[in-house]
N, C-alpha and C positions, 0 to 999 in steps of 0.2 A: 940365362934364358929361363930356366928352371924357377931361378926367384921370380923376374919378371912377370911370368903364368901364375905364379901363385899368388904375387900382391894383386896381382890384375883382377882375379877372381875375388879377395878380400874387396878392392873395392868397390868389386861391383855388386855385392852383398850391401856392403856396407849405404851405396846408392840406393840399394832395394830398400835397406829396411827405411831409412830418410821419405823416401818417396812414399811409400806404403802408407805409414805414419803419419804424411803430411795430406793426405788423400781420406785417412781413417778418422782421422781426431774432427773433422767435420759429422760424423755419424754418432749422435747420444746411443750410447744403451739401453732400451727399453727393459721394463719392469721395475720389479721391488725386489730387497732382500732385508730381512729384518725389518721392515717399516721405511727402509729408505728408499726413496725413486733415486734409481740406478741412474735414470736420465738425467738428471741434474746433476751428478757426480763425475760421470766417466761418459770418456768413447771407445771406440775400438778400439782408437789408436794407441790407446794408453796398455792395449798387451801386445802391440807389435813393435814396439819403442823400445824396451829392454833387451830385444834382440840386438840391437846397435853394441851392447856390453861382453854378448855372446864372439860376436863379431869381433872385437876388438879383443879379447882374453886369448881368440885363437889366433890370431895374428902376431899377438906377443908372444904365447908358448914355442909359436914356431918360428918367430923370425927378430924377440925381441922387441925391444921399447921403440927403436928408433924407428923401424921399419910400421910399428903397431903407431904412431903419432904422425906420418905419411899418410894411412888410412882414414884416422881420423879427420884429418882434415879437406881429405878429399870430402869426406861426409858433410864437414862441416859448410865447405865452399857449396856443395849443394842444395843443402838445407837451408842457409840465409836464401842463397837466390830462391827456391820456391816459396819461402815464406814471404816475403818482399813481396813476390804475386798475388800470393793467395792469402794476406792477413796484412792488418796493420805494421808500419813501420816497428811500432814498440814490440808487439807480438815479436816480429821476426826478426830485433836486435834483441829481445828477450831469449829466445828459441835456441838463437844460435850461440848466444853467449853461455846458456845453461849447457847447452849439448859439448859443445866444447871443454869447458871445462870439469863438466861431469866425465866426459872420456880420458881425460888427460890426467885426473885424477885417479881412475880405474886402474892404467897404464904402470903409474907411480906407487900404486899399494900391488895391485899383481905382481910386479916386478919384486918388488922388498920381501912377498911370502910366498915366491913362484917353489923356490926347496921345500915349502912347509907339504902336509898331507896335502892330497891333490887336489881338494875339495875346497880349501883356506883358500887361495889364491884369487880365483874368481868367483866365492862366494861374497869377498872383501871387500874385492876391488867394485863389482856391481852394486853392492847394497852401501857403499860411501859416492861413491858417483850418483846411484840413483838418488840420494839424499838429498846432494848438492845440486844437482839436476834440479829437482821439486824447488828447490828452497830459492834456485836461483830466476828459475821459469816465472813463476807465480808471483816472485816478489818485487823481480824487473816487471812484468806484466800488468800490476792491479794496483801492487802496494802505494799507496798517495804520496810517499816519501820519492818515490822515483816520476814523479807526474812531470817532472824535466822531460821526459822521452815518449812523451806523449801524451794526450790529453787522458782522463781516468775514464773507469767504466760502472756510470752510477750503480748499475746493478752487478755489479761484480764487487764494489767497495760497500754495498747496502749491508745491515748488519740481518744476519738471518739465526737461527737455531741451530748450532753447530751441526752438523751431516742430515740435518732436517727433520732430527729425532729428539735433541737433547733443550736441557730448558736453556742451557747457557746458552748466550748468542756470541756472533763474531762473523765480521764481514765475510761474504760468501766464499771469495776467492780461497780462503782459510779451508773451508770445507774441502773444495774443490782440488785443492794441494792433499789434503790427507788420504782422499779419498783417492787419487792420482800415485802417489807415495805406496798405499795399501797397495794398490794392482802390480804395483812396480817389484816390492817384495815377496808377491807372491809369484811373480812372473821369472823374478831371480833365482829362485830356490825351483822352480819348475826347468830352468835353462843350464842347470846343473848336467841332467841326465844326457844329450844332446854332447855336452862337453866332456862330461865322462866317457861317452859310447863313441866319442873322436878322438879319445887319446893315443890309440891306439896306429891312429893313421896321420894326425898332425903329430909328427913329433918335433920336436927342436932341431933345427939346423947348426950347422957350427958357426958360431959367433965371428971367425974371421972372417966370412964371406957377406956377412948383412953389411960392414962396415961401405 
């Protein structure tokens, strides 16, 4: 019963943060920094998303891989169905295929440096997921190579001035992934503290009993 209440709660976090996400990434960031409109770069959604890592690091510490790849894919099953609704086909087999296996990778490295300092594990595990995440979003999404999966997006594949600052150019979606990537790592390294200040209370259960 005990476990039951607690994955229940993982994923209904895990729901949360999917849903949030899928709600926020419609909302650009207004202004500048450095010379760049924020708006063209980012949405909200791109600092409620890294939560999904947070989510998922505490599920393993306390109950294990098998139990932390249960959750993820509850996430996962919901985040295609709301993207299906609210976004193109590509989008939302882009979406879900990055979210997936950005988590599942997280899962895989946390697990391997879960002994090391306390801080290695889910700093590792989120900053190689959110990687593959980026690389997989963006590149199922825009890139012309994958135009199988749906039709392109002239202005997403148009060539622009890299983060809309530099003289080099490269099709937008480029920008759009770095600038995406940036929030991700700095959202990482802020989801540390949260993690830290819960060790005390998730702690690991005994491995006989997740099986």
């Amino acid at each position: 019963m005990q476990y039951l209440r607690a994955t229940s709660i993982y994923v209904l976090l895990m729901t949360l943060v999917v849903v949030s996400s899928n709600f926020l990434v419609q909302f650009p960031i207004p202004g500048t920094l450095l010379g760049i409109n924020l708006s063209d770069l980012l949405t909200w959604g791109a600092f409620t998303y890294p939560a999904a890592f947070l989510v998922t690091d505490l599920t393993n510490r306390q109950f294990g891989p098998h139990i932390a790849r249960r959750v993820v894919f509850a996430g996962f099953v919901v985040g295609v169905t709301l993207s299906f609704y609210t976004s193109l086909p590509r989008i939302a087999m882009a979406s879900g295929t990055a979210f997936l296996v950005g988590q599942l990778l997280d899962i895989s490295v946390f697990n391997k440096l879960r002994r090391q300092t306390w801080w290695q594990a889910p700093l590792a595990g989120s900053m190689l997921g959110s990687a593959l995440d980026t690389l997989l979003f963006f590149s199922l999404s825009f890139a012309p190579i994958f135009a199988f999966l749906g039709g392109n997006d002239d202005f997403a594949i148009s060539s622009a001035p890299i983060l809309g600052i530099f003289a080099s150019e490269a099709p937008r979606w480029i920008s759009w992934a770095i600038g995406d990537f940036a929030v991700k790592l700095i959202v990482g390294l802020v989801m540390l503290l949260p993690y830290g200040a819960l060790m005390s209370i998730v702690k690991p259960m005994p491995p006989a009993k997740v099986a």
